[in-house]
N, C-alpha and C positions, 0 to 999 in steps of 0.2 A: 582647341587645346584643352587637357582635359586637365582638371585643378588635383592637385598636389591632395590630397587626405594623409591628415595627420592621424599618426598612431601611437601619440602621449595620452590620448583619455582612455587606453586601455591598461596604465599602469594602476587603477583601481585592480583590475583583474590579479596582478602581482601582487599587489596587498592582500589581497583575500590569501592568496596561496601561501602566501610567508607569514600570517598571522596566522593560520589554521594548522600550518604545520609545526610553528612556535606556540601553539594553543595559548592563546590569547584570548582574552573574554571577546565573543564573538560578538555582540552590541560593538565593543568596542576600535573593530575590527573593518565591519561594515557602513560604521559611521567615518572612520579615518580613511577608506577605500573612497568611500562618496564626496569627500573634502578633496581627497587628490583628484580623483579623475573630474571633478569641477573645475581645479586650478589647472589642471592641463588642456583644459577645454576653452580658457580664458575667459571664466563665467565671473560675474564679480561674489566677492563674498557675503553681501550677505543674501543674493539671490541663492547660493547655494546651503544657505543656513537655512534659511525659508522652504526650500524645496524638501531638506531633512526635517523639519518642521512638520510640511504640510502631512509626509509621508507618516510622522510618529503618529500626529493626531488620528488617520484614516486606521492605523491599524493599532491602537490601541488596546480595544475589546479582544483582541483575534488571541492574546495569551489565555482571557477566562474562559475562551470557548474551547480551547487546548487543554486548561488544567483542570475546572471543574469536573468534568465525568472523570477525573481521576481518584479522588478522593471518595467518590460516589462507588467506582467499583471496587476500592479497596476495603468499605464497608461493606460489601456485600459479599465478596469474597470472606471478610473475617468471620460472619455469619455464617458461613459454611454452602455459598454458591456452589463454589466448587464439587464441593463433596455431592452437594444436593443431583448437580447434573452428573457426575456420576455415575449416581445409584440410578436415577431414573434409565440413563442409557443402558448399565447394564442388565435392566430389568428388561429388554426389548432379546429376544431370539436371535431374531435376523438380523442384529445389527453388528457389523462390522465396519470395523475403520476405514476403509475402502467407500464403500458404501455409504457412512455418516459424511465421508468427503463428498462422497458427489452429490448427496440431497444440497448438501449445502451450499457447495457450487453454484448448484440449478436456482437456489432459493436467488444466492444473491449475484449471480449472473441476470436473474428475469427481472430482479427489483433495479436492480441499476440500470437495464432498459426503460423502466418505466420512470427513470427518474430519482428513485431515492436512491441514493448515493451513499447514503448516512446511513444504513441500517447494516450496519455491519462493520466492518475494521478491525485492525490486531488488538487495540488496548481493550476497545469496550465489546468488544465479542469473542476474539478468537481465541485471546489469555483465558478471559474466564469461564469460557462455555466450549467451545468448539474443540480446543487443544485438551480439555480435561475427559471430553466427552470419548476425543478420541481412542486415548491414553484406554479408559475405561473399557473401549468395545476390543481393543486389542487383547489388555488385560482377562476377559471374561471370555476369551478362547484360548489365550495361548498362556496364560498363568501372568505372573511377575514378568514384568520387561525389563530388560538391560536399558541403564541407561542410553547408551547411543541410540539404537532402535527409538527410546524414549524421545530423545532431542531429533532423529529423523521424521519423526512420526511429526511432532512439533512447529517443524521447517516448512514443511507439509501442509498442516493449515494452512499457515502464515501465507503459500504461494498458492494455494486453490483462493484464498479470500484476493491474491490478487491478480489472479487472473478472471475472476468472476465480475471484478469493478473494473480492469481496462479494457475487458472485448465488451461488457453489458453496458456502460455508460455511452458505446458508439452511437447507440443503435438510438438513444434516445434524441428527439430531432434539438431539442433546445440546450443539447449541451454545447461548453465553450469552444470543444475540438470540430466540432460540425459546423458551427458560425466562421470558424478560422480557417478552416478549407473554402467553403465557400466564398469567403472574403477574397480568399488566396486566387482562387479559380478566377473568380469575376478581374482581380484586377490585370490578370492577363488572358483576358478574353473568351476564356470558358465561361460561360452562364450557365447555371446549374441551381437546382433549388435542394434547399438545405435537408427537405422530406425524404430527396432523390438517393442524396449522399448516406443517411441514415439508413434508408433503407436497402444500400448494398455494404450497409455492414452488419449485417444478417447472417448473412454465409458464412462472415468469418466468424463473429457469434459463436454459429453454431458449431464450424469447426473448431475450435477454440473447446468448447465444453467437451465433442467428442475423445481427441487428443490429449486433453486432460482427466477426463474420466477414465479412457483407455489405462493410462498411468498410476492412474490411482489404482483399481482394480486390480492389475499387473503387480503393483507392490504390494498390495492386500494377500497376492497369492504367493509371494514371497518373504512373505511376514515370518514364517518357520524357518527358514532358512538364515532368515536375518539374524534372528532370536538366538538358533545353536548357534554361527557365527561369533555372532557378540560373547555369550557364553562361553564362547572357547579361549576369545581372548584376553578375555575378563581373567580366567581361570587359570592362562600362561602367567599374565601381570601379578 
């Protein structure tokens, strides 16, 4: 006989979705989801006081390592980062925004293989260096960009920085995703070692860079096209 599963501890899930959609202070949101789906569970109360307890105290620190480098790049930016990277890009010939995409891919596609994870991201690199840089190499071939062109161009980093940390993080053996396959494997009787699984995420890797470099390049060569485009309907409005 196989036992009845209750499916009252997923009325937290309904809390989340009616509190975010009535935007609700989110703490306050996740804390009252975690209270219900305790009492549905018929957990006593203050073991489920304890458990949001235990949960506040472990991730405490995890807001200063979220907001710190914010304040750090908005100083640096005031100083005139921006500007700085720039001028420097557009003082480079061969640089185009096509092109500035894919080195940077490559850079942080290989580092995420090996591990660092961290060197890169939208707030502390792609806002302030990579999104200006690009702007710049377009800027010093094809004149003034329209704004749209501006905000595709933009969108654009934002999805080369993350395609370069989900296929480069594979490949590295001690990442989270690579222990959790294998975990997975092993408990239904695949054995498999974790070196094994890293290292047939290689291929995709590299397909992964190809296909996206392809695209990048491809709208690099479309960058005039875009530009009159926008231009034109700038000039209807």
């Amino acid at each position: 006989m196989q036992a009845t599963v209750s499916l009252w501890p997923l009325i937290g899930v309904a809390v989340v979705i009616v509190g975010f959609v009535l935007r609700f202070n989110p703490v306050l949101v996740v804390a009252v989801a975690g209270i219900a789906t305790g009492l549905a569970a018929k957990l006593p109360l203050e073991l489920i006081l304890a458990k949001l307890g235990t949960g506040f105290v472990k991730t405490r620190n995890l807001p200063l390592t979220l907001l710190l480098p914010l304040p750090i790049i908005g100083l640096l930016e005031r100083h005139g980062l921006r500007e700085r990277a720039q001028t420097w890009i557009a003082g480079i010939r061969s640089a185009t925004a096509g092109r500035l995409l894919v080195v940077y891919l490559f850079i942080r596609e290989t580092a995420a293989a090996m591990g660092l994870t961290s060197l890169g991201g939208h707030a502390p690199m792609v806002r302030p260096l990579v999104a200006p840089m690009t702007e710049a190499a377009a800027e010093k071939t094809h004149g003034p960009i329209p704004q749209a062109v501006r905000d595709k161009w933009k969108a654009m980093a934002s999805a080369t920085d993350n395609v370069g940390l989900f296929f480069g993080e594979d490949i590295f053996v001690a990442f989270g995703s690579i222990v959790l396959m294998q975990t997975f494997l092993a408990e239904n009787g695949v054995v498999t070692d974790p070196l094994h699984i890293a290292l047939w995420g290689i291929p995709t890797a590299i397909a992964a860079f190809i296909i996206h470099a392809a695209r990048l390049i491809r709208l690099d060569h479309r960058l005039p096209q875009d530009i009159a485009r926008a231009r034109a309907e700038e000039s209807k409005a």
